[in-house]
N, C-alpha and C positions, 0 to 999 in steps of 0.2 A: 585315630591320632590322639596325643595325649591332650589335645583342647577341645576332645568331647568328655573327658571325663566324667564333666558336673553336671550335664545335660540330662534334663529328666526325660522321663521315656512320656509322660504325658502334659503336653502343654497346652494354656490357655492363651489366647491372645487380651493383656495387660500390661498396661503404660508401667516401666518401673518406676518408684520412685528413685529423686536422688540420693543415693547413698545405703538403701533400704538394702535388707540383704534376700537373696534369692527364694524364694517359696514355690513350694510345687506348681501353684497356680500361676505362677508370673512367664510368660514366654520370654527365653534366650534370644535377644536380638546380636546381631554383628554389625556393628556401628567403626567409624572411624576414631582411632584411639582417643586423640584431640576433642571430638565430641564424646566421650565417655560422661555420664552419669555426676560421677565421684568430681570429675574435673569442672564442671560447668555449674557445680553446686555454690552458693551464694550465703551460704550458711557457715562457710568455714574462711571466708576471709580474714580473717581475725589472725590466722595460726601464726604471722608473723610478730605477732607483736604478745602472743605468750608463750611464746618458744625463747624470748630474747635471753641474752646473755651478759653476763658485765662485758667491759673492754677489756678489763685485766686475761681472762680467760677466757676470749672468743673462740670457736670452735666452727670449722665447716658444716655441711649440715645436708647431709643425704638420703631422703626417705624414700627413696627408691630403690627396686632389685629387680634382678633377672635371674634364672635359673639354667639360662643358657638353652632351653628350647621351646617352650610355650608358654610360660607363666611370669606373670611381671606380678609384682607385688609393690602396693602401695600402704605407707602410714597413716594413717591421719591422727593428727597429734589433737584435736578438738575431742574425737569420739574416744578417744585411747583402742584404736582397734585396726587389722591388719584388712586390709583388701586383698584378693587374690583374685587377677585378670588373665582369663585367658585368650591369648592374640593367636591371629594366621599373619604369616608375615608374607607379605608380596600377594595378596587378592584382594580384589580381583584381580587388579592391576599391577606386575612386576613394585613399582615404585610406594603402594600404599600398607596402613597397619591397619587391621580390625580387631575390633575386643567385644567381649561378649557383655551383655548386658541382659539385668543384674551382676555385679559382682561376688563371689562367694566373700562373707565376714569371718574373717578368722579373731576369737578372742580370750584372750589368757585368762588364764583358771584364777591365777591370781591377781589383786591390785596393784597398777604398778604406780609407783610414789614418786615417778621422777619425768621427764620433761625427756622423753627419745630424739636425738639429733641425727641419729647415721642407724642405718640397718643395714645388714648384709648378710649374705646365703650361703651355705656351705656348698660345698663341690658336689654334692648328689641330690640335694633341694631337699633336706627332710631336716632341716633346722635352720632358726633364723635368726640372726643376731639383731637384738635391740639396744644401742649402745646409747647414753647421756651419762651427762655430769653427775650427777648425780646417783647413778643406779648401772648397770651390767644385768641384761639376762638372755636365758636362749630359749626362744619359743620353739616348740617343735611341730609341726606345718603338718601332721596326719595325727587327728584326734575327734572327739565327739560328736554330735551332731545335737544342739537344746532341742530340747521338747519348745522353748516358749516362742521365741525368735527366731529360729532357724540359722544357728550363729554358730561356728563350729569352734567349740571350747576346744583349747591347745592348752599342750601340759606346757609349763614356763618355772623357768629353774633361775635360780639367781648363782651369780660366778663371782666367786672372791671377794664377797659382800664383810668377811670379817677384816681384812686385807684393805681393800680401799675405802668401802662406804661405813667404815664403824661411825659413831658421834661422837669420838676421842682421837679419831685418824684426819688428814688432811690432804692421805695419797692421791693425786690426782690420777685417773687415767689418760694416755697422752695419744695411747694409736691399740688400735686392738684389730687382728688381720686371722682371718683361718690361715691354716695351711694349707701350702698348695698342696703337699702328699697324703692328707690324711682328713675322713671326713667328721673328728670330733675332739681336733685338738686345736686352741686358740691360743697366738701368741697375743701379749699385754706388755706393752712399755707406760710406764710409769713415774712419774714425777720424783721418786724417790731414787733414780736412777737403777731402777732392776726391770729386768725382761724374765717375764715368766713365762711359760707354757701351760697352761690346762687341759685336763683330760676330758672330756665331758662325759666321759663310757664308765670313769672310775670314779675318783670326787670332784665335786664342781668346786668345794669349798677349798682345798686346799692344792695349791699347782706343783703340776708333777718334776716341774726345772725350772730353777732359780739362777738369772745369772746377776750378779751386784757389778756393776759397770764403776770401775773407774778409769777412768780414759788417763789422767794427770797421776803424780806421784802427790800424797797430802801435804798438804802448804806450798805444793809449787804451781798453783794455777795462777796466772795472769790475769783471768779477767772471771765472773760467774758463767758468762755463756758456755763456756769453754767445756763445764762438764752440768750444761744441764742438757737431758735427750728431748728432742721435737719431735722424731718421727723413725719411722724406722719399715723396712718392705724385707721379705720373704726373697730367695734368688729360686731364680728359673731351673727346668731342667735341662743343665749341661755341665757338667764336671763336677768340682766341688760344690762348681755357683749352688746347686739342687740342696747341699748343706749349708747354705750360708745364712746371717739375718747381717744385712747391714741396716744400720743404726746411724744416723742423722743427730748433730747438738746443732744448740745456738746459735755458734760461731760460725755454722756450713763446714763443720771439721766431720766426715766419715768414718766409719770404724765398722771392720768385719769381724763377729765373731762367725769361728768354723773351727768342728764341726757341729751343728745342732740337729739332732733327728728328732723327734716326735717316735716316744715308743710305740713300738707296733704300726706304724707307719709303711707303705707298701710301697717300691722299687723296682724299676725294671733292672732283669736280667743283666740286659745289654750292659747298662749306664754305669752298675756298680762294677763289674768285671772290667770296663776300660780305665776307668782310676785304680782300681788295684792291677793292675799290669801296668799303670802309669807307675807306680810307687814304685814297682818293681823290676823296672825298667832305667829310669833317670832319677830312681834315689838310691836304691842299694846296688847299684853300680857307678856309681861319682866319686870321684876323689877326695872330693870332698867331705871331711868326717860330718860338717854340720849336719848339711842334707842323710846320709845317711844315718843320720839318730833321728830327724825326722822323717823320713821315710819310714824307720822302724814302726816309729809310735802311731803311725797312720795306719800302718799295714796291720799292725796287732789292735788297733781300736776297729777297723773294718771286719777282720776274723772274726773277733766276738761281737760285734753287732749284726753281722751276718753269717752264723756260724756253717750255712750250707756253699759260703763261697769259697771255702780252701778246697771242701771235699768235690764241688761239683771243676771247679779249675782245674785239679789233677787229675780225676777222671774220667771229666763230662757229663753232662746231664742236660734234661729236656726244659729246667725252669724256668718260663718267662716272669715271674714277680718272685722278691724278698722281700721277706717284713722284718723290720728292724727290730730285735729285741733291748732289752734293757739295759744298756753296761756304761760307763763311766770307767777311767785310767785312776786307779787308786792313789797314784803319788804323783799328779798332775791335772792343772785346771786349766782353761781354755785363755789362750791370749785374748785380748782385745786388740788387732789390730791395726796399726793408725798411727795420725790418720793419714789418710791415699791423697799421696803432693801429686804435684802434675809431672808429667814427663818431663827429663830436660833434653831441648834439641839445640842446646849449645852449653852456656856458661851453669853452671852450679846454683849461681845464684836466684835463675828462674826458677831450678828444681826443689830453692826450700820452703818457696811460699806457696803456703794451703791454699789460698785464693788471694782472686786482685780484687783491685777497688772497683769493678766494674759495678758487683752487688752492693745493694743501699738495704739496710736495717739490719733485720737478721733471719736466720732459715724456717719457716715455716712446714715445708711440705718436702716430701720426698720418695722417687719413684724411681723400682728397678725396672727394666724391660729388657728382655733377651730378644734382639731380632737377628735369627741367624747363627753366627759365630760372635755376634758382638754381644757384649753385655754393656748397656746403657745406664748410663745416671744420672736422673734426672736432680735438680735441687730448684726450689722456688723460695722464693724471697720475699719479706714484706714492701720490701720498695717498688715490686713489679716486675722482674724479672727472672730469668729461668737461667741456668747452667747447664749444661747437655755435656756430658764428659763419658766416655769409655774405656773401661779398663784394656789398659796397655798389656796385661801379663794377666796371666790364668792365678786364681787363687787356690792356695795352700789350705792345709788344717796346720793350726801353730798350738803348741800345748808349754806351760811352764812347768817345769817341774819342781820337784818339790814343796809347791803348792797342793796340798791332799784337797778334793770336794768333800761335803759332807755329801753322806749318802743314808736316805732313809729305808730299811726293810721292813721285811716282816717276817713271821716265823721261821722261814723255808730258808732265809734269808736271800730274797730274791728281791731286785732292787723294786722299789716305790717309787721313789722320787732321789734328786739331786740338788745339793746348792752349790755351790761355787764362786770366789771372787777373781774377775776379768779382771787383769790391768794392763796395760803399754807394757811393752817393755824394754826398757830405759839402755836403747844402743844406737850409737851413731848412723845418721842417715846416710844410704849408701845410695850413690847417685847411677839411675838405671838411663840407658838410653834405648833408642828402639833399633842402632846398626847393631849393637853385641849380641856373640852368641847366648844361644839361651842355656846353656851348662853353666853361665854365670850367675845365675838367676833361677833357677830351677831349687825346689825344697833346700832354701837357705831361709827360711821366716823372714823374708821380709814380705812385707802388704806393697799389695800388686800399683804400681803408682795406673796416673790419670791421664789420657789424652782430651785435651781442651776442643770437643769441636765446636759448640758457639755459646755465646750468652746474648738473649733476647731479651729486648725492653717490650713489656707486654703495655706500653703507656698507659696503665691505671690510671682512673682519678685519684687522685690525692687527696680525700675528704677524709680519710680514715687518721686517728691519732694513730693507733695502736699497727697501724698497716695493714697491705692488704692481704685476705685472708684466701690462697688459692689451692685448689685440689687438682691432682693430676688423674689422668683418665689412658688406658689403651686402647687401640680401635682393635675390637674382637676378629676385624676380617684382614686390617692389614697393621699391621706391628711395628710398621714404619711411624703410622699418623698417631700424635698423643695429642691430646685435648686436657686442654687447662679451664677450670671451672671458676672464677671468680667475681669478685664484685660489680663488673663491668661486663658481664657476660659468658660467654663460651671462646677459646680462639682454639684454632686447628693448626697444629703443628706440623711438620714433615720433614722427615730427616731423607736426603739426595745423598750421602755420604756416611758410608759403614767401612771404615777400616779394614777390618780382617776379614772382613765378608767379601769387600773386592781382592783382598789380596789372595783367598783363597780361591776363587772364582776366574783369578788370572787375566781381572780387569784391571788396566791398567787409571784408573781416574782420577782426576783433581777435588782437592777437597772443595767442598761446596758449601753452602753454608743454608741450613735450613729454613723453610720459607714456611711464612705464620699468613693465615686466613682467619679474619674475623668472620664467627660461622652464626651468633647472637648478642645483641646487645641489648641490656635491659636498664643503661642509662638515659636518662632524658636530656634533647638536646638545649636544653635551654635552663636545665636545674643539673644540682649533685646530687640531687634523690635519687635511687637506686632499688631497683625490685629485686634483692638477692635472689636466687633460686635455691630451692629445696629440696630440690632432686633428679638424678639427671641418672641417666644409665645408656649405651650404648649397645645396638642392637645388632644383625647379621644374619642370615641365611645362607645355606648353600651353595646356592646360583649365584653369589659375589654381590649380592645387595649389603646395603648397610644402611642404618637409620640415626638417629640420636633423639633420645628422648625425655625433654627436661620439664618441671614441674616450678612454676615462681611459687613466691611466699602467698600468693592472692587465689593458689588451688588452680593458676590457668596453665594446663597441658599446651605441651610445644611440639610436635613431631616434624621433623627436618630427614630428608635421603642427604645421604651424603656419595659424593659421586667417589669413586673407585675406579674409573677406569685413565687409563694414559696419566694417572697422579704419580706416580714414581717420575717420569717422564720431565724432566725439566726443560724449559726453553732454551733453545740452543740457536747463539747465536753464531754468525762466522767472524769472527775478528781479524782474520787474515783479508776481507775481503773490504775492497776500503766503500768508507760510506759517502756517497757526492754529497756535497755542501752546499752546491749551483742552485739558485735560484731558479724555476722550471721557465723554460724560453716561455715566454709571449705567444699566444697563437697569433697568427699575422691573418687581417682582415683580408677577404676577397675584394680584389680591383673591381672597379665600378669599370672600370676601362683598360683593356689591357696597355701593357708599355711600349706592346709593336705600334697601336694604333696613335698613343700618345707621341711616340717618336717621332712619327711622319712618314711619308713613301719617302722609298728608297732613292738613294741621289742615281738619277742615270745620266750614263755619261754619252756625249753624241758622237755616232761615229765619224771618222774622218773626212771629208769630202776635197771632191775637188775646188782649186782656187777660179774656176770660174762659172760658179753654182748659180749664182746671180744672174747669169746669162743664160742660161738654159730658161726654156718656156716650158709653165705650167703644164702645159697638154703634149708637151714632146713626152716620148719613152721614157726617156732619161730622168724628165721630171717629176712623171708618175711616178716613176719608184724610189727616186727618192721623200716624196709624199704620203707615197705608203707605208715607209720605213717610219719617217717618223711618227706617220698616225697610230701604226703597232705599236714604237715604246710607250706613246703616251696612253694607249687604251693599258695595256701589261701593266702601266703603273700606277698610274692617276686617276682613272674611271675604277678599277679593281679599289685600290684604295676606297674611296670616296663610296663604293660600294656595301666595303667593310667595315667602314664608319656606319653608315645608316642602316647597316644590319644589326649591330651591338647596340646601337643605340634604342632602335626600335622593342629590342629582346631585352634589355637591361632596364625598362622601364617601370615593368613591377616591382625589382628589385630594389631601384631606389626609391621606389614607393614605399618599400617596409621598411627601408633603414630609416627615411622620414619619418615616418609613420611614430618607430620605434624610438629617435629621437625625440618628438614629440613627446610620446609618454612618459620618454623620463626627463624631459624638460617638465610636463607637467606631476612627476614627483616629488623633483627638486624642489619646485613652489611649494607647493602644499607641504614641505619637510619645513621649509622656509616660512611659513604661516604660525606654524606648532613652534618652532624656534623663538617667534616673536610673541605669539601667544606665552611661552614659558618664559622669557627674560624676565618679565617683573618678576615671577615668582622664585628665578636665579639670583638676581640682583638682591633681594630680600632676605634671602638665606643666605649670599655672602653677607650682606652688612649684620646678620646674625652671630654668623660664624666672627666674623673680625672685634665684635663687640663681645662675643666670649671668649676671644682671642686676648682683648685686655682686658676682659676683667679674672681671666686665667693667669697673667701677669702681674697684677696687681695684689691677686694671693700670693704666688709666687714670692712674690718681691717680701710680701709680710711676715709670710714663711720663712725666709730667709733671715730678716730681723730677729726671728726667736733667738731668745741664749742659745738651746739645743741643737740649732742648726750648725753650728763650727764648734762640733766636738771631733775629735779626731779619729781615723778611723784604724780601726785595730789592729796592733801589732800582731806582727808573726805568731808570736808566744802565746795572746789573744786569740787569736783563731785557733789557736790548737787547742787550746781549753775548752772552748767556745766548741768545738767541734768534739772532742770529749766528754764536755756536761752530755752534748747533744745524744750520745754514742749509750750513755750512762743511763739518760733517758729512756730509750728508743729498748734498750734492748737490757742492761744492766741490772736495774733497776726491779725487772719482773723473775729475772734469774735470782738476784739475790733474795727475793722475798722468797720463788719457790724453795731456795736453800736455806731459807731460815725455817720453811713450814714441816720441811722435811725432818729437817736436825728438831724440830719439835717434838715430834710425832715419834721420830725417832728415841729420844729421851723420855716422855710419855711411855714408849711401848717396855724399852727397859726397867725402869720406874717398878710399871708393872707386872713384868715377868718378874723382877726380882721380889716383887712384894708375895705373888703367887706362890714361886718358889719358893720364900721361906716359908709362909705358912704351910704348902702340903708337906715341907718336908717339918717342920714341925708334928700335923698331925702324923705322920707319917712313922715318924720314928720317938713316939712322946711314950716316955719311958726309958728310952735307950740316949745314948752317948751322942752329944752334936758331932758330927765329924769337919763340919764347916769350920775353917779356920778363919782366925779373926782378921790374919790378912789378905786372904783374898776379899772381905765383906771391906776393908779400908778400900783395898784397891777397885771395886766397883763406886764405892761412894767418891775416887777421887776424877774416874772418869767421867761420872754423871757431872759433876763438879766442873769440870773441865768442859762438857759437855755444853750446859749452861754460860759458861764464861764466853765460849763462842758465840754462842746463841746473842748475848747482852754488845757483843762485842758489833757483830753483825747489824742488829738492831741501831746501834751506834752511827755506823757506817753510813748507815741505808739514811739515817734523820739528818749527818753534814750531807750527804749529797739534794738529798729535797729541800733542805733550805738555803745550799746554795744555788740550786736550782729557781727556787722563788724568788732570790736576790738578783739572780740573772734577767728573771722576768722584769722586776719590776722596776726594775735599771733601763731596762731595754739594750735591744742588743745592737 
């Protein structure tokens, strides 16, 4: 199996040290992950507090990986060097994780000069991303072995270092994701608003697909959120989704570009051949002309990026993979999009707003997940909550034309790379429903709207200015449960309700609204101190286990099973059936005596006689039996009785010996409860006249309180609170957007600056001796945009200084 790999063939029995790395001599122990070496090490507590970050730009913080079948990988941000663990999942026992001990040191060739928050592994484990603020690089995980330490040197590349980390640039990186189709191409969104692609096979320095996002038309944004990007996820494979990146702003506003491939990228068969018979199917058979120009352009960018799928469709063929070669639409660039409004299931008016006010701050995080036929969207919030929405309608490729991409070659003229600028594009919202048919809606470019299935309040604490900072997570074994990673813990999500998945399934269900499990907390109950975690990854096996496995800032390992079975499963109650409200009957105490005996004997009646009974003699015939008659009834009644009495009585004597007994005892509880009552009165009596004496002298401040000037000021008008809740708005979320667009438009003027300064000089040397060709106005017209450039910049700067100081005024006014 592949976690013997590192197993020497000759071992010693030696204690490892913590953290030491493997040596021939040290024997391979299989310990419980939790007690790992690395994790129980007391020499790295520290990492939390020099990993830190401003508040302006806090960042998640994940130093954990999986490879998806034996090897976890750990950072340690103290030693600057990679751990690589290899686990048995489920031994001995179904429920537990083992990891070997020592761990192999994995450690880059070169010095890294920056502070790693997030690592992540490519889809076949043979590279490892090392992401921070400061720095980008990709280790590659099969390299050297030192002569000194026994450390296995990895070659380590730096990615886009001229791009984001120059010491004249201010680009921030904002999310950096591999691909799901391809194992050495990384998508990078960007502070400057561009998503680039990287190749890692070709140049690291320079990315192979540039998209420039503008979401807005220029000078018609409302607010900065609006077009600053937060986040952005890769789609799944199923339809277009497989080409898509959605992209996450500020404001929680979505936007799809499609289609985006990664050249050379590899495809199943199946998957590309049912979208092109889709285009060809319900677009160039519609009446509609739109759809059929886009059908076109879809079908002719499909041909040439899979040039074996026109010839293998007409005349069949064995190929299960395509790899996507290089092409670009010469007279058109990729829409942005957006953004994705919610469905409407009535009035127009639901259908034009992007979101409601349920969310508080602004979008931090965001996650696609394909379970089934549904494609999920996740959004998280600074205020604590989650959006769960799924796309209502299949998404399109939208292209604009007559927007050309620039396109870089080389000799052969074979493409290199692409740039392109995305924008909206500025047409009336057409309101979809989900009864119309779908030839309404089919390849017309619009973006697929939203069905709202719930929004969760994750009740964060509230200690954070800048809000709270949450990562979203998949469960590797069931696709339903997501896990949210934030300040306060871990919580477990579960989605009971999939749309199209039961529609297609021929379930008929109610919508359900997903139920949240807190699974970790690392709040304290008594402080807002908070042990962020550092790393967290999500484990699985074959036989339907599952684990989760998180790392605090203080190096202590958490290993948690997470249960899987009957979890889809919701409680089910009958609400048809009605529920009794009746108080439960009394049980009724056994008689000490039954009610026949309490009654009495029964009345007997005498029988008839003759009227001259009295005259008869005791010892005649006559009298005897009448004698005897009535010594019968009375034995039959009254001896029998009286019999019955002194039998129950006799036999019921124990009985009421325990009910005594047992009154007794709790006669004698009652006392003694009654003793402890008297005993504690002084000490009640005490603590009330405590209590009523802080009672008024809790009044008496009051009262003084209320004397101040300050106390009958009036309280804010309507037009007040909307300000008030505006500055707030301006604060919270405004404020950090406009400084990123002012660093940008910097950096941006900066870079022109210096290309043009560049350019004149080579082309100077370049043609010194010969004729300028550069005319003098184009050289005006660049110095009046730099100009213009700047004027925004001062203008912005402006802005940003009335809002902070009426921000301060606010303060210091009090609100």
């Amino acid at each position: 199996m592949r976690y013997n790999f590192d197993v020497p063939e000759k071992e010693e029995e030696q204690q490892p040290r913590a953290g030491s790395p493997a040596t021939p001599k040290e024997e391979v122990q299989w310990l419980p992950l939790q007690n790992h070496p690395i994790f129980t090490t007391t020499t790295a507590t520290a990492t939390a507090a020099s990993t830190g970050h401003p508040s302006a730009h806090r960042t998640a913080r994940n130093l954990m990986a999986w490879d998806g079948a034996s090897r976890l990988y750990f950072w340690d941000s103290e030693k600057k060097c990679l751990h690589r663990i290899s686990i048995r999942l489920g031994e001995p026992d179904p429920t537990s994780v083992l990891a070997d001990s020592p761990s192999k040191v994995l450690q880059a060739d070169v010095q890294l000069n920056f502070v790693v928050d997030r690592i992540s592994i490519n889809r076949n484990g043979s590279a490892l991303l090392l992401a921070g603020s400061d720095g980008l690089c990709i280790m590659y995980l099969y390299g050297r072995t030192s002569t000194t330490d026994n450390t296995i040197i990895c070659r380590t590349v730096s990615i886009g270092s001229q791009i984001y980390f120059n010491s004249n640039n201010v680009i921030r990186t904002l999310q950096v994701l591999w691909h799901p189709s391809s194992d050495t191409h990384l998508g990078i969104l960007s502070s400057d608003s561009v998503f680039r692609i990287f190749d890692l096979s070709s140049d690291v320095g320079l990315p192979e697909q540039e998209y420039y996002l503008q979401p807005v038309d220029p000078g018609k944004s409302r607010n900065a959120a609006s077009i600053c990007p937060v986040d952005f996820s890769f789609g799944a494979d199923h339809l277009w989704d497989r080409f898509s990146v959605f992209i996450l702003f500020s404001d929680g506003s979505i936007y799809i570009l499609c289609p985006v491939v990664p050249f050379g990228s590899v495809y199943k068969w199946e998957s590309i051949l049912e979208i092109y018979n889709d285009a060809h199917t319900f677009g160039l058979k519609s009446a509609n002309s739109t759809a059929v120009s886009n059908s076109n352009l879809a079908i002719s960018w499909l041909e040439a990026t899979f040039p074996e799928l026109a010839h293998q469709a007409t005349e069949g063929g064995n190929l299960s993979m395509l790899k996507a070669h290089p092409y670009a639409l010469f007279d058109a660039s990729l829409s942005l999009q957006g953004p994705l409004r919610k469905v409407c299931n009535g009035g127009e008016e639901e259908f034009l707003a992007v979101r409601v006010a349920e969310c508080e701050g602004r979008a931090v995080s965001f996650l696609y997940n394909l379970v089934s036929k549904d494609s999920i969207l996740v959004t998280a919030w600074s205020g604590g909550q989650l959006q769960i929405d799924a796309l209502a309608d299949e998404i399109q490729p939208v292209w604009i034309v007559g927007s050309p991409p620039r396109v870089r070659v080389d000799s052969l003229d074979r493409i290199l790379g692409l740039a392109m600028i995305c924008e909206s594009i500025p047409c009336e919202l057409s309101v979809v429903k989900l009864d119309q048919p779908p030839d309404h809606t089919f390849w017309l470019g619009h973006p697929p709207p939203l069905l709202r299935l719930a929004i969760i309040d994750l009740a964060l604490p509230r200690n954070m200015e800048s809000g709270s900072l949450i990562s979203l997570f998949v469960d590797p074994l069931i696709p339903e449960r997501i896990y949210s990673l934030h300040d306060g813990g871990i919580d477990s999500i579960v989605l009971h309700f999939l749309p199209f998945t039961s529609e297609a399934t021929g379930k008929n269900e109610t919508m359900r609204t997903p139920s949240v499990h807190p699974v970790l907390s690392t709040c304290q109950a008594e402080s807002s101190s908070s042990s962020p975690i550092c790393g967290f990854v999500a484990l699985s096996d074959s036989f339907g286990y599952s684990w989760i496995v998180a790392v605090t800032s203080s190096q202590e390992c958490i290993v948690l099973e997470m249960k899987s079975l009957n979890l889809l499963i919701p409680v089910h109650v009958d609400i048809e059936k009605d529920i009794s409200l009746e108080e439960p009957k009394q049980i009724d105490t056994p008689n000490v005596i039954s009610k026949e005996l309490l009654s009495g004997p029964k009345v007997v009646f005498i029988p008839q006689t003759s009227p001259n009974l009295r005259s008869v003699a005791a010892d005649s015939i006559e009298g005897r039996s009448t004698l005897h008659q009535y010594f019968k009834l009375f034995h039959e009644n009254y001896v029998e009785y009286a019999h019955k009495v002194y039998f129950e009585l006799k036999h019921h004597g124990p009985h009421l010996k325990r009910i005594i007994d047992d009154q007794l005892a709790r006669l004698g509880e009652a006392q003694q409860k009654l003793l402890k009552v008297k005993e504690k009165q002084p000490t009640l009596e005490e603590r009330i006249h405590h209590a009523n004496q802080m009672h008024n002298f809790l009044e008496e401040r009051l009262q003084s309180l209320r004397n101040l000037p300050g106390a009958h000021k009036k309280p804010l008008s309507r037009a007040e609170r909307e300000f008030k809740s505006e500055l707030d708005r301006f604060r919270g979320v405004e404020l950090d957007a406009l400084r990123s667009s002012i660093e940008t438009l910097n950096a941006r003027s900066r870079k022109y600056v210096q290309s043009s300064k560049g350019s004149t000089s080579n082309q100077q040397r370049y043609i010194s001796g010969r004729k300028n060709f550069v005319e003098d106005a184009q050289i005006s017209q660049l110095k009046s945009a730099i100009a213009k450039l700047s004027l925004v910049n001062s203008e912005n700067a402006k802005r940003v200084k009335v809002v902070e100081s009426t921000l301060k005024s606010r303060e210091r006014t009090g609100d």
